[in-house]
C-alpha positions in Angstrom: 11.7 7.8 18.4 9.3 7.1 15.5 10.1 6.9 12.2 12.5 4.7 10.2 14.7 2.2 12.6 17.2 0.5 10.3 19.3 -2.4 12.1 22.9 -3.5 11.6 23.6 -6.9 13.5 27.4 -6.9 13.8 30.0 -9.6 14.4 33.4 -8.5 13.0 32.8 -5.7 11.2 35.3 -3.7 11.7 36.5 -3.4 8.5 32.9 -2.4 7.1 30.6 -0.7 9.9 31.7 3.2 9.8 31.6 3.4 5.7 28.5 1.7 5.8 26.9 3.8 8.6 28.4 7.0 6.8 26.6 5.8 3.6 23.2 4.9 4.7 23.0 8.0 7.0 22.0 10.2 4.0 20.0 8.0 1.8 18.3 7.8 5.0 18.0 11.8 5.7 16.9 11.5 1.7 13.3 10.3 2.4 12.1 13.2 4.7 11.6 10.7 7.8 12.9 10.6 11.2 15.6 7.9 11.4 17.9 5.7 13.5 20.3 3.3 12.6 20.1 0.6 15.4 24.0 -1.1 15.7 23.5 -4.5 17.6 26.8 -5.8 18.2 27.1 -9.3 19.3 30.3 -8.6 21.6 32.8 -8.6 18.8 36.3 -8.7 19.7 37.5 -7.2 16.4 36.5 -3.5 17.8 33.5 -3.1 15.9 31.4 -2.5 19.0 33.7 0.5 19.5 34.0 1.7 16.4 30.1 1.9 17.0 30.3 4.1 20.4 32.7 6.5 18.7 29.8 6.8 15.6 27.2 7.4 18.3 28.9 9.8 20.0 29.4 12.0 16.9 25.9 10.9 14.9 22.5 11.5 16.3 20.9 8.9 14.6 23.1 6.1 15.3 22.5 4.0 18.6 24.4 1.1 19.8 22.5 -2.1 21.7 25.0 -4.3 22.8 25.8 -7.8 24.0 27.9 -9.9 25.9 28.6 -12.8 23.7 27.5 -14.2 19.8 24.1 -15.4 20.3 23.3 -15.7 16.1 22.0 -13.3 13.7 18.1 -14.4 14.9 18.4 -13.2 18.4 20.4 -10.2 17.3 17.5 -8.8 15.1 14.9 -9.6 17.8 16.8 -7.7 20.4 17.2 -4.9 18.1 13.2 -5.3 17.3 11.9 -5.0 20.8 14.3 -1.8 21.4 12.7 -0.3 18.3 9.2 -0.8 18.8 9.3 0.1 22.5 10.8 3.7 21.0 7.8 4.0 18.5 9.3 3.0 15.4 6.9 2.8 12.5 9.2 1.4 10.0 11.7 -0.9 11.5 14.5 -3.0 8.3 17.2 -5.3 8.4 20.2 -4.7 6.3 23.5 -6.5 6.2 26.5 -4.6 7.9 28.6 -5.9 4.9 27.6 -4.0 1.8 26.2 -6.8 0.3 23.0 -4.7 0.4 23.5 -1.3 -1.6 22.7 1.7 0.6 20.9 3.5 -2.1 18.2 1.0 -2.4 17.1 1.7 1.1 15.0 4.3 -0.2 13.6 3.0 -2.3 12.3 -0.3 0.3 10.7 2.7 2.6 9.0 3.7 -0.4 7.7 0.5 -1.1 6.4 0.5 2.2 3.8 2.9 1.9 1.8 0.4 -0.4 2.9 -3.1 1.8 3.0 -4.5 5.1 6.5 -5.8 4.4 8.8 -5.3 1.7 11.7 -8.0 0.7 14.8 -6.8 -1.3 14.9 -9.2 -3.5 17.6 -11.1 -5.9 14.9 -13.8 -7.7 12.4 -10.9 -9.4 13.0 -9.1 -12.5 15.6 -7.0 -12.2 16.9 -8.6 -9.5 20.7 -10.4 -9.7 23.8 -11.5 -7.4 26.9 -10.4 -8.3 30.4 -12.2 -7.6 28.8 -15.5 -6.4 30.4 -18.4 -8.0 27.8 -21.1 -9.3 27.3 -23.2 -6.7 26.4 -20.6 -4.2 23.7 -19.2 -6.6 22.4 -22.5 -7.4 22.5 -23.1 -3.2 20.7 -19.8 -2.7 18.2 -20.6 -5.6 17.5 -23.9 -4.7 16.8 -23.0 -1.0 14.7 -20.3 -2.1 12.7 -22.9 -4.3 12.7 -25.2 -1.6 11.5 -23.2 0.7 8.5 -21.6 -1.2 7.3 -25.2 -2.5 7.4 -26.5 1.0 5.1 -23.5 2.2 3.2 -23.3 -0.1 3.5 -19.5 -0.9 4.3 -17.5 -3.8 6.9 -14.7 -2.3 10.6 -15.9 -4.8 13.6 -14.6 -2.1 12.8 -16.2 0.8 16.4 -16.3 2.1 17.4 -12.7 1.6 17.9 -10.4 5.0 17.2 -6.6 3.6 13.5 -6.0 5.0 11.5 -3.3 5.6 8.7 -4.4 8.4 5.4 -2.1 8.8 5.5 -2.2 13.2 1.9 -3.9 13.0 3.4 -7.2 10.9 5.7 -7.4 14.1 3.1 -6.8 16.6 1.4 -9.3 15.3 4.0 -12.2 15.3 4.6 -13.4 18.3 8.5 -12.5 18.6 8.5 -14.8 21.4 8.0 -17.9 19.6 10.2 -17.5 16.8 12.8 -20.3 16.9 14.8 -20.0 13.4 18.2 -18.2 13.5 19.8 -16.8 10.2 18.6 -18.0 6.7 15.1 -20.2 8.6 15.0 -17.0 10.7 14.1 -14.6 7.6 12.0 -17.7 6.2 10.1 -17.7 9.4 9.6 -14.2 9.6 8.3 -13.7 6.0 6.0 -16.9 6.5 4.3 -15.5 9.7 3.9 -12.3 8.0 1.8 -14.1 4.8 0.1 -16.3 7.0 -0.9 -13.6 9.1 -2.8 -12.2 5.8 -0.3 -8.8 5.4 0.8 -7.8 2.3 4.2 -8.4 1.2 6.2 -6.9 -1.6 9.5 -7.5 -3.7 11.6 -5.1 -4.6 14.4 -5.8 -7.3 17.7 -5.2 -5.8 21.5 -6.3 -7.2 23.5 -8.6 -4.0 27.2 -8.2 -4.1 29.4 -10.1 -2.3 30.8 -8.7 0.7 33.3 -6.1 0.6 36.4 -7.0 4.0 35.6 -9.8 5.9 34.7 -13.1 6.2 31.1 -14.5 5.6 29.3 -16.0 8.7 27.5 -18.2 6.2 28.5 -22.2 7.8 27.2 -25.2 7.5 25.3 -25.5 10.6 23.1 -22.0 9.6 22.0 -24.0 6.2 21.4 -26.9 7.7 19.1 -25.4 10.0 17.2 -23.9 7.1 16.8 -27.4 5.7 15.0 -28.6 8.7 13.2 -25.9 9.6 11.5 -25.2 7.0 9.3 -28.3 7.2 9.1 -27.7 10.8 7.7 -24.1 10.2 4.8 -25.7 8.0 4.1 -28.8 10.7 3.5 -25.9 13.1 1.3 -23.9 10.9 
């Protein structure tokens, strides 16, 4: 289906999916556009992959991809990537399942869209904030941002941050294949590939709040990843 494919990697969600999927569907039906929400659950034993089936079944728009085990929030977007481009999406994003990203910007990425290859939700433009972070994480999140932009040399300030809206040609034009980063190095990568691929990219203000229920996947072993392969990801060019 073409149109707007927005993707909700889910690990233990339960607590979160339905309200978010009931509160995206009509900022989503908002814009005009056809849309799917894309639920890729990584084989959570919480119930969320249920809880998912039982939204398909009563929502048009919502699809579930699933698999068998936790493979990393990386994989889990690339999955749902090649299910949406072999449908004919035009616009394909990556939200949080968590509400840390607000449903009512999602417009207003989409719009954004129609002026950039790829558009970045951003917490580090004007206008732009975190909310409910305590001061080490913002100066963690800052910092890796800072890091990462020095060490690639370009000029995009959220480099970290997963709500995306992708034009399908910036994706066609990545080779998916090769993409070795998983979550914070994996939206680094992505946004990297995309600039050095010469499409345009765009930053949206948006306001991050902590999670709502739940705990955060965020561990040691994701940010230590993004320290390493960031330098990695300029070494290969």
């Amino acid at each position: 289906m073409p149109g707007v494919w927005l993707i909700l990697p889910t690990y233990n969600e339960a607590d979160n999916l339905e309200a978010l999927v009931r509160a995206v569907l009509p900022q989503l039906e908002g814009t005009a556009l056809p849309h799917t929400i894309l639920v890729v659950d990584d084989g959570s034993p919480d119930g969320t992959g249920e809880i998912a089936d039982r939204l398909a079944a009563e929502l048009p728009p919502v699809r579930v991809l699933h698999r068998a085990r936790k493979q990393g929030l990386g994989r889990a977007y690339l999955a749902g990537f090649e299910m949406a481009l072999d449908a004919g999406a035009d616009l394909l994003m990556e939200m949080d399942a968590d509400f840390s990203h607000d449903p009512r910007d999602v417009p207003r990425l989409i719009a954004a869209a129609g002026a950039a290859d790829l558009v970045l939700g951003s917490r580090y433009v004007p206008g732009g904030g975190v909310e409910n972070w305590g001061l080490s994480r913002r100066l963690l999140s800052r910092g890796g941002c800072a890091y990462a932009r020095v060490l690639l040399g370009i000029p995009v300030r959220d480099l970290t941050g997963g709500f995306k809206c992708f034009n399908r040609r910036v994706l066609e034009a990545i080779d998916l294949a090769d993409v070795r980063a998983d979550g914070y190095a994996f939206q680094v990568e992505l946004t990297y590939r995309a600039v050095r691929a010469g499409f345009r990219v765009a930053e949206v203000p948006i306001l991050f709040r902590e999670r709502r229920e739940g705990a955060s996947k965020m561990t040691a072993r994701v940010t230590l990843e993004a320290v390493w392969k960031v330098p990695a990801l300029r070494l290969r060019g």
